[in-house]
C-alpha positions as CSV (number, residue, x, y, z in Angstrom):
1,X,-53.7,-1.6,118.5
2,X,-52.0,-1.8,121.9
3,X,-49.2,0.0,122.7
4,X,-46.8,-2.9,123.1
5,X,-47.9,-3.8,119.6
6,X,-47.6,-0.3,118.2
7,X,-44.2,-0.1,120.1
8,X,-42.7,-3.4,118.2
9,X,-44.1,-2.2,114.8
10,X,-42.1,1.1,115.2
11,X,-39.0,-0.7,115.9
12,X,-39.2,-2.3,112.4
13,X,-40.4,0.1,109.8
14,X,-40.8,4.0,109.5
15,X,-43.9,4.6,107.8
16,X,-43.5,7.7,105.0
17,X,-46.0,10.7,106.4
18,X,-46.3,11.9,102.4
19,X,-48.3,8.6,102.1
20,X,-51.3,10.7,103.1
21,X,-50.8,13.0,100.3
22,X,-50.2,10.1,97.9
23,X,-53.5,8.7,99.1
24,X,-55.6,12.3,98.6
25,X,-53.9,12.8,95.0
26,X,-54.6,8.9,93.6
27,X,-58.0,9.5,94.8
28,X,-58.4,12.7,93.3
29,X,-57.2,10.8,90.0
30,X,-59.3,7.7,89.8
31,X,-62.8,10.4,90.6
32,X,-61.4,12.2,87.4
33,X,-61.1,9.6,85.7
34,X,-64.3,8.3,86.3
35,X,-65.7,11.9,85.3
36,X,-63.7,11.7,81.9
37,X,-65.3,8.6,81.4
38,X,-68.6,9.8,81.3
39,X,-67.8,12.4,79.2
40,X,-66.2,10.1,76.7
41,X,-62.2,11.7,77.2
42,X,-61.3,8.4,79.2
43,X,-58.3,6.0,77.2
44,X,-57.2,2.8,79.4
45,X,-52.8,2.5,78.8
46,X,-50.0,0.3,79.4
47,X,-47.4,1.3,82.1
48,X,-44.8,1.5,79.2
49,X,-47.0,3.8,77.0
50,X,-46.0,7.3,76.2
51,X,-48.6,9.2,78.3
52,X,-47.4,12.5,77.6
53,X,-49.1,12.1,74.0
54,X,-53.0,11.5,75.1
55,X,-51.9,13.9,77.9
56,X,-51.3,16.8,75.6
57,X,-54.1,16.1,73.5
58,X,-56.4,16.0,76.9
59,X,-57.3,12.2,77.3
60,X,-57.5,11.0,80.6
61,X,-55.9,7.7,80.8
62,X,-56.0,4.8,83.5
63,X,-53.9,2.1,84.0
64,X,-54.9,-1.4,84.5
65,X,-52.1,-3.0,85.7
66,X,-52.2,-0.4,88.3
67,X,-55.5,-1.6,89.1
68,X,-54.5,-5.1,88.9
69,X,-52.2,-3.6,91.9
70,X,-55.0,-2.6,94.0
71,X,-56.7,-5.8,93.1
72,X,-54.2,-8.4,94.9
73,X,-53.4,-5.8,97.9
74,X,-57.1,-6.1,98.7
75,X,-56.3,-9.3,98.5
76,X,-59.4,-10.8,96.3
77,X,-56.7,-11.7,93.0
78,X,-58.0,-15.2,92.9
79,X,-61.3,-14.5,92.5
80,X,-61.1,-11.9,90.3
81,X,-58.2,-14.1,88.4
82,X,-61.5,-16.5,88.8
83,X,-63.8,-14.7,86.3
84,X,-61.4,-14.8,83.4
85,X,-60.6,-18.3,84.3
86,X,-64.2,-19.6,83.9
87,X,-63.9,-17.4,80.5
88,X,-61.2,-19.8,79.5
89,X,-58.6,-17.7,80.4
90,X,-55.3,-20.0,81.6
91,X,-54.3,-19.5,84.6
92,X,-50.5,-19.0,83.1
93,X,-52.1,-15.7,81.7
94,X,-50.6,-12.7,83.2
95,X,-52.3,-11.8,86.2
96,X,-52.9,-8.5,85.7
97,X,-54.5,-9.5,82.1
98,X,-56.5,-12.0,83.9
99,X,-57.7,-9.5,86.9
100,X,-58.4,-6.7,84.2
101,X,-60.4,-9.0,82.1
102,X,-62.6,-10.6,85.0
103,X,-63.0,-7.0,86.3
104,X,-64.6,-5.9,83.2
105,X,-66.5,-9.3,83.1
106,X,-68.1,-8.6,86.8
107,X,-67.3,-5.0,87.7
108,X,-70.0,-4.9,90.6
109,X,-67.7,-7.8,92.5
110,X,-64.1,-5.7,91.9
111,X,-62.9,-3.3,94.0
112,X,-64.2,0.2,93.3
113,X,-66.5,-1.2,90.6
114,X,-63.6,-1.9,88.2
115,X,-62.1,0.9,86.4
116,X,-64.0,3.4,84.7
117,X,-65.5,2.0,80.8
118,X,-62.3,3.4,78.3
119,X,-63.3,4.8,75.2
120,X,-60.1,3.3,73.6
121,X,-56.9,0.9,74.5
122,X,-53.7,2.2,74.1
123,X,-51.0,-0.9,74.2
124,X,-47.4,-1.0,74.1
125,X,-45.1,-3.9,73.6
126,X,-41.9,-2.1,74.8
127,X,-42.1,-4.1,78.5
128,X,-44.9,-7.1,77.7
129,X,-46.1,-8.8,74.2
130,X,-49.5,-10.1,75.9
131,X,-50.9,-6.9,76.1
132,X,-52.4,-6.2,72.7
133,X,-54.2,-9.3,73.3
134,X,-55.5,-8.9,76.1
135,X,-56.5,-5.6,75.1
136,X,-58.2,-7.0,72.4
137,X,-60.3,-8.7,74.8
138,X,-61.7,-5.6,76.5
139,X,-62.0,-4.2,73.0
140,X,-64.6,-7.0,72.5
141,X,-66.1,-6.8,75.7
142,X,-66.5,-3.1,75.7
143,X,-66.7,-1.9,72.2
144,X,-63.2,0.4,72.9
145,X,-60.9,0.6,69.3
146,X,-57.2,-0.5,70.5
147,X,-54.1,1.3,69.3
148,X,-50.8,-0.3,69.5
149,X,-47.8,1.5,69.5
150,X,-45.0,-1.0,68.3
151,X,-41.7,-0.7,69.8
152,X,-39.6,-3.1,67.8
153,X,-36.9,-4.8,70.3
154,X,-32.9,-3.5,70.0
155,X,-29.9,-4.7,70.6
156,X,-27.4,-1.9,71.6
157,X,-27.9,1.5,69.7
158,X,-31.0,1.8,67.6
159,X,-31.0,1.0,64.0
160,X,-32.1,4.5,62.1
161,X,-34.9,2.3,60.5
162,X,-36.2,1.2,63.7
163,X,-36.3,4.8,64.4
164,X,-38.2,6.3,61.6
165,X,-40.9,3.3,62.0
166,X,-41.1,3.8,65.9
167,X,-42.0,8.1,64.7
168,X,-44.6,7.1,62.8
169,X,-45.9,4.6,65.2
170,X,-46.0,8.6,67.5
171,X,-47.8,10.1,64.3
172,X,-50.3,7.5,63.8
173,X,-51.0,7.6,67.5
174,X,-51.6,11.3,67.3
175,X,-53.9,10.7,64.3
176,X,-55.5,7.9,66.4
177,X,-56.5,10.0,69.3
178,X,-57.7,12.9,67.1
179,X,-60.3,11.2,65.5
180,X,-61.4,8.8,68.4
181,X,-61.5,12.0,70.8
182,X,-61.9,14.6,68.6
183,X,-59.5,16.5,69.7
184,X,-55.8,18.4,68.7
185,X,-52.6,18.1,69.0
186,X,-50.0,20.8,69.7
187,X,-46.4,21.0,70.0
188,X,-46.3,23.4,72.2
189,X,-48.6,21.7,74.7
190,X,-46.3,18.6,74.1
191,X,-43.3,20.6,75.6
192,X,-45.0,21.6,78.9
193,X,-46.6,18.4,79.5
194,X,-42.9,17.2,78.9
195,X,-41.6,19.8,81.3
196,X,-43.9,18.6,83.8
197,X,-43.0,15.2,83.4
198,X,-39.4,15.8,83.3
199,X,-40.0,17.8,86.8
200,X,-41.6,15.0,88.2
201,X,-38.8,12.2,87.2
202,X,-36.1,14.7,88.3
203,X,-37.7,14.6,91.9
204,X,-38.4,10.6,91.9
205,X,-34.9,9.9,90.5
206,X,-33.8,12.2,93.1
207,X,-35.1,10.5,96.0
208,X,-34.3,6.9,94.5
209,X,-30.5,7.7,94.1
210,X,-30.9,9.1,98.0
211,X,-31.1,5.7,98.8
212,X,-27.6,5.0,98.0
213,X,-26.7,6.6,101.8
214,X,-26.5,4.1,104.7
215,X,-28.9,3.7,106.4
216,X,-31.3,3.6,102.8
217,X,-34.2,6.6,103.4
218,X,-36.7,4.5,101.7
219,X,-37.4,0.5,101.4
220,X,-39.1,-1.4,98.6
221,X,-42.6,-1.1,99.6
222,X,-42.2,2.6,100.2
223,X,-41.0,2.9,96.6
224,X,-43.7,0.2,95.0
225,X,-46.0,2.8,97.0
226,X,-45.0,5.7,95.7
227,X,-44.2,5.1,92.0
228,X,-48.1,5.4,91.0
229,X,-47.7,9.1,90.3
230,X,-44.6,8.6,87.9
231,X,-46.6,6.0,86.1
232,X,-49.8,7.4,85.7
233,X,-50.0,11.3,86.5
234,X,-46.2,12.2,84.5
235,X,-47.2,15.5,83.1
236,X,-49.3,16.9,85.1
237,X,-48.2,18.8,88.9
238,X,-50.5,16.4,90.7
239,X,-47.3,14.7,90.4
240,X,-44.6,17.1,91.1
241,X,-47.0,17.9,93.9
242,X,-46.4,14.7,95.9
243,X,-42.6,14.0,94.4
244,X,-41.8,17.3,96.3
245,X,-42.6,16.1,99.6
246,X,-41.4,12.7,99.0
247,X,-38.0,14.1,98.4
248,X,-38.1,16.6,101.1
249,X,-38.9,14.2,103.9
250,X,-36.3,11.4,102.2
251,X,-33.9,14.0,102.7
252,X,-34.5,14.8,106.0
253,X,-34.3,11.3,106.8
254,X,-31.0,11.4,105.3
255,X,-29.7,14.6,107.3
256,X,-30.9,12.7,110.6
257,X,-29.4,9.4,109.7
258,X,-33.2,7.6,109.8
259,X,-33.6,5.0,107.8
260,X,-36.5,3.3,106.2
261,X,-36.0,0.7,108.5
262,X,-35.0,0.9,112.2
263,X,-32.1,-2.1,112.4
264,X,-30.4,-1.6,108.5
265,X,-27.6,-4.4,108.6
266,X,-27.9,-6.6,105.0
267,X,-28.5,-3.9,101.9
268,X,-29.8,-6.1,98.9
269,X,-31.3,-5.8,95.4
270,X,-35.0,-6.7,94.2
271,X,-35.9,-7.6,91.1
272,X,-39.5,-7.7,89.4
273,X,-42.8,-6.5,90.1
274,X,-43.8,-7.5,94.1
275,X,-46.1,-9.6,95.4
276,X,-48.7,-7.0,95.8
277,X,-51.2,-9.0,98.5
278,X,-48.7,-9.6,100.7
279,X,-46.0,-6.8,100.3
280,X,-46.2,-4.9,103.6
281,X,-46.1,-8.5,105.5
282,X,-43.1,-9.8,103.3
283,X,-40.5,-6.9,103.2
284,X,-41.5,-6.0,106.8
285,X,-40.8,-9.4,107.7
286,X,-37.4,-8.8,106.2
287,X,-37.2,-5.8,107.8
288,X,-37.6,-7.1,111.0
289,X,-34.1,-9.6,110.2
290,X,-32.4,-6.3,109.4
291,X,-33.0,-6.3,105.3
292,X,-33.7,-3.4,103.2
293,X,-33.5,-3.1,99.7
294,X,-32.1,0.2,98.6
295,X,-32.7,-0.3,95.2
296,X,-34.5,-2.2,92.6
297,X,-35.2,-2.7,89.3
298,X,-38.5,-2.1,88.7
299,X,-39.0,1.8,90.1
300,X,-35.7,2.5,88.7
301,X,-37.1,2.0,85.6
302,X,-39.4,5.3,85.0
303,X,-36.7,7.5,84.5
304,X,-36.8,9.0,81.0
305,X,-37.4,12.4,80.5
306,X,-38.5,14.2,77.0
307,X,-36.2,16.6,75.9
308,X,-34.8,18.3,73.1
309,X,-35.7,20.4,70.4
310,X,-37.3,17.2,68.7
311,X,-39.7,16.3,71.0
312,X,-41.3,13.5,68.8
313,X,-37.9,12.1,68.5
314,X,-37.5,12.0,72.0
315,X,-40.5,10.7,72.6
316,X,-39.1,7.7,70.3
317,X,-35.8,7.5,72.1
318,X,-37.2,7.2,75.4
319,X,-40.3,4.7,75.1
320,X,-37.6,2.3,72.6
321,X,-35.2,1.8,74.7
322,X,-36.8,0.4,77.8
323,X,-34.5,-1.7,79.2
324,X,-36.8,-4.8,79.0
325,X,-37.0,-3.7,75.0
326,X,-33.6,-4.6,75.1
327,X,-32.4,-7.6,75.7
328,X,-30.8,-10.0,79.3
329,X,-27.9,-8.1,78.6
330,X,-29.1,-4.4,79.1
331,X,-31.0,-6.0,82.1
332,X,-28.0,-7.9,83.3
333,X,-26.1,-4.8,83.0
334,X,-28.9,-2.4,84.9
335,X,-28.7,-5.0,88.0
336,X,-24.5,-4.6,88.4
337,X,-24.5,-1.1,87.8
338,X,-27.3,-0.9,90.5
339,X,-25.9,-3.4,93.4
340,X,-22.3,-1.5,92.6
341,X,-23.8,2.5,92.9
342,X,-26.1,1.8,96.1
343,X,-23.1,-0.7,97.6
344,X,-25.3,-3.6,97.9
345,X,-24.8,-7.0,99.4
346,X,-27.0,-9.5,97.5
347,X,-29.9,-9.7,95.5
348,X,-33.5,-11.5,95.6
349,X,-35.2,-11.9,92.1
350,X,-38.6,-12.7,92.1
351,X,-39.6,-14.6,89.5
352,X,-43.3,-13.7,88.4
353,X,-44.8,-17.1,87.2
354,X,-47.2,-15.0,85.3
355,X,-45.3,-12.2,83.6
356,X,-43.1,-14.1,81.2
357,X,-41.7,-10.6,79.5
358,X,-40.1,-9.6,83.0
359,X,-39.1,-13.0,84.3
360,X,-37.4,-14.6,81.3
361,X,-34.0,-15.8,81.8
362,X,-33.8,-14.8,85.3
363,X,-32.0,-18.0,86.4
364,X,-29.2,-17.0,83.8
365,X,-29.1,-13.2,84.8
366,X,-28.9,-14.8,88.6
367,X,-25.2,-16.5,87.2
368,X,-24.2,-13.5,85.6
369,X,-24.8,-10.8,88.3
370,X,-22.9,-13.0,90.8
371,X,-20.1,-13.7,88.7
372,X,-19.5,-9.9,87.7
373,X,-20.2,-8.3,91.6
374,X,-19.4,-11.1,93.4
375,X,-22.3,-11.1,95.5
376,X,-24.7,-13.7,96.0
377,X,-28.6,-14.0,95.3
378,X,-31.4,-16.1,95.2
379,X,-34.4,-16.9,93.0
380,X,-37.6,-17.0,94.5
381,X,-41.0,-18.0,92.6
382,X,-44.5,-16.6,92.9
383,X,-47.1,-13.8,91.2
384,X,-47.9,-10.7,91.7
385,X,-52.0,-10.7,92.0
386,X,-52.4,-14.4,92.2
387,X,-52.0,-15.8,95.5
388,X,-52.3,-19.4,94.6
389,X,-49.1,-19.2,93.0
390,X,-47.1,-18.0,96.3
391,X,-45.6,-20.7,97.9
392,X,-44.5,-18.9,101.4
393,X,-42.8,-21.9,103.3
394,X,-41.0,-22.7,100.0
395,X,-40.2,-18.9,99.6
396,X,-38.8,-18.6,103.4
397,X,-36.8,-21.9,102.7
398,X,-34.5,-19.9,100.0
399,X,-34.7,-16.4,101.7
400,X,-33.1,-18.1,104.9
401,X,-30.4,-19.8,103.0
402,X,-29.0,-16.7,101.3
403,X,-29.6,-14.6,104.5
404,X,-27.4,-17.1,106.1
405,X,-24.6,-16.0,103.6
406,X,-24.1,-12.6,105.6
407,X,-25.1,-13.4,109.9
């Protein structure tokens, strides 16, 4: 790179310098979880699972949809997509579901081999329905016993039914992992596991509400970057480990008046998972035109901490009442309290052709949000892994017309 071209990329975006210890420690945990693998302590979770359980018990777990992740910024999602496709797989399959399942179809042609061979699925509905099935497709492709933890959706405060079967959905899971891994569990493990965990969400949720300070310390790629600890290392200080520096450089961003971006002039409000092949060249392109997104809801949602003297019933509280598990309204609610507390100017909500759970009744929330904060936004439409479902001139089209709102 030239230095005129390493000049104008400056000018744009400031990249994080605890990326590099981001990089060592997710290294560090796919090579373990490769070794658990081979010594039969490896379970393959859902992003909305409560971790802290296998944790405790010492199961290794690793998360496909994470992988999925790695799969479309490497940029090979259709082919991968591809392999489950010539299974029969539809292509209006979640893409993460269709990636994971081609990846265990053709390991040798995914990145890093695939992920490591589980030795049982653990599935949660709280955020996504598909995924017991398409757990139940690995199952029958690698022999793995699945374990769902049902989550039964609410509607404001939980019933005390709803409750009681959600605890011994937590007590069958423990029985679950004993027998499959041989293996104990401990309350008082459970408790520093959860202290750990509760650690490392302080320090996240820390340095996602720094963002509410003009100019915003960190952008949405930064934060899609750096919320793989909180989803699969909670529990362990791997994780505290990299949430400490995060916070300490995002506050000396914030003591220096640096933002994420070098130009901040429209503050606005994503929501849904990004479009991981192309999400340096999209939100720096934004960037560029003076946009940063100093909240969203998607990282903003891996922020409940086990407490308590019931730590089962914690447990309960916190994995039931995702907001996702809960209806538009909770959602609807989430995005106005978030464009109000980090003084935002419009939001963009990316609607995931592929993860129905997340993108359902986006186009109404869109209508509500504007009509309660009185700021505008904009649906856009594409995936998150599959490129052949992101229409970039189309996209650009509706970007520029609600950019066009604030210049």
């Amino acid at each position: 790179m030239g230095q005129e071209e390493r000049h104008t990329e400056e000018k744009v975006y400031r990249q994080l310098r605890a990326n590099s210890l981001l990089q060592e420690i997710m290294l560090r945990y796919m090579m373990e979880g490769q070794a658990a693998s081979e010594q039969g302590k490896l379970a393959w979770v859902t992003s909305g699972f409560p971790v802290e359980i296998p944790v405790t018990m010492g199961v290794n777990v690793s998360y496909p949809e994470q992988y999925g992740a790695i799969i479309g910024s490497q940029k090979v999602g259709p082919e991968i997509c591809g392999f489950a496709e010539e299974l029969g797989y539809s292509q209006e399959l979640c893409s993460y579901a269709r990636s994971s399942i081609g990846s265990v179809r053709y390991p040798e042609k995914s990145p890093l081999d695939g992920l490591p061979k589980p030795q049982a699925l653990l599935a949660c509905n709280n955020i996504c329905g598909t995924v017991l099935r398409w757990y139940d497709a690995v199952s029958q492709m690698t022999g793995a016993p699945v374990f769902l933890f049902d989550t039964p959706p609410t509607e404001g405060d939980q019933p005390s039914h709803h409750r009681e079967y959600v605890r011994q959905s937590v007590l069958r899971l423990i029985d679950f992992l004993s027998r499959t891994f041989h293996t104990s569990f401990s309350e008082e493990r459970l408790r520093k596991v959860g202290e750990l965990s509760g650690e490392a969400i302080d320090l996240w949720t820390r340095s996602l509400k720094a963002c509410r300070n003009r100019p915003s310390p960190l952008n949405c790629a930064d934060r899609f970057l750096a919320m793989a600890p909180i989803v699969a290392l909670r529990g362990t200080e791997p994780a505290i480990e990299f949430y400490q520096a995060l916070l300490e450089e995002v506050q000396e961003r914030v003591s220096q008046g640096l933002g994420a971006i070098r130009d901040e002039r429209i503050r606005l409000l994503w929501d849904d998972i990004p479009p991981w092949f192309t999400i340096f060249r999209f939100f720096n392109g934004l960037a560029a035109r003076g946009v940063v997104f100093p909240a969203d809801t998607y990282t903003h949602a891996w922020s409940g901490s086990l407490a308590g003297a019931d730590l089962l019933d914690s447990v309960v509280s916190v994995y039931s009442n995702v907001y996702l598990n809960k209806g538009l309204e909770a959602k609807v609610d989430k995005m106005c309290e978030l464009i109000k507390e980090y003084s935002l100017d419009g939001f963009i909500m990316f609607s995931v052709r592929s993860c129905k759970r997340y993108s359902l009744g986006q186009l109404v929330s869109k209508e509500l949000v504007m009509e309660r904060t009185g700021v505008p936004g904009v649906v856009i439409e594409g995936d998150m892994v599959d490129s052949r479902l992101f229409n970039d001139a189309q996209i650009q089209t509706r970007l520029d017309a609600l950019l066009e709102m604030f210049l």
